[in-house]
N, C-alpha and C positions, 0 to 999 in steps of 0.2 A: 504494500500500500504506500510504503513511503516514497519505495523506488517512483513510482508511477507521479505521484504528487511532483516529487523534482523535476521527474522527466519535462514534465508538463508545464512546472513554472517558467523551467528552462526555456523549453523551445518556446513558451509565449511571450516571455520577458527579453528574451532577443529579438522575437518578430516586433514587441514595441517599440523597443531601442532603434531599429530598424525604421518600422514608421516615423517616430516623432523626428529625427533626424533627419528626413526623406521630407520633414511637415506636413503628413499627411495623417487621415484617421485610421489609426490601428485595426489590426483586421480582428483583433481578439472584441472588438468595441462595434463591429460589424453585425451582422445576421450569418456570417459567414461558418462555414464546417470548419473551425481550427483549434481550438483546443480539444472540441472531442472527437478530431482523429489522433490526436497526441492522446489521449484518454485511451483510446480501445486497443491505438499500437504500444504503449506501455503494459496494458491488461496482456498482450498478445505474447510479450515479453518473459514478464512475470511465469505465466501460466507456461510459455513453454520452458524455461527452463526448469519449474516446477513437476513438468512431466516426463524430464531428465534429457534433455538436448543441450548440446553445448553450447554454449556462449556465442559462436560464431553463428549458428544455425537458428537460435533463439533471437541474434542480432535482426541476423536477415529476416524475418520472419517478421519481428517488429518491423521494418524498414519498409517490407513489402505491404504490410495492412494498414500501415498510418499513409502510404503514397496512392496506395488503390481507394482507398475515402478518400483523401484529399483532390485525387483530381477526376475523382466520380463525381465529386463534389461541382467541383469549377464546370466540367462539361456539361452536366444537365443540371446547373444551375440549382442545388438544392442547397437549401436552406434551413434553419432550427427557426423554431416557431418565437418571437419575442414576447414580451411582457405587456402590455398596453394597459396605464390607465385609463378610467374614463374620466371626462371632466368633466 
């Protein structure tokens, strides 16, 4: 669990670093698929080396399921649902 929490701030606290310096709005601040493809590719992680694969193999395994959401994502434009108040 912890694994996956850093994994996550990591790549999101870079992707900000990235925006705010670029002056633009952070894609974590978006409607956009990116933290929870960092979310399910650290799960992917976790779980395979839990299921006794090596590091390398549990690496790539991460690598491949946070890249296949991410740019499943981008190509048919999907989306997480936001929050709306009503006024």
């Amino acid at each position: 669990m912890i694994a996956v929490i850093m994994g996550v701030l990591t790549g999101c606290g870079g992707g900000i670093i990235r925006d705010v310096l670029a002056r633009e709005v952070p894609m974590v601040l978006r409607r956009e698929v990116y933290a929870t493809a960092c979310i399910i590719g650290g799960t992917f992680h976790v779980g395979a080396l839990m299921m006794g694969a090596s590091t390398g193999s549990a690496f790539l395994c991460c690598v491949v399921a946070t890249l296949v959401i991410r740019l499943g994502a981008i190509r048919w434009h999907l989306s997480l649902p936001t929050f709306a108040l009503d006024k």
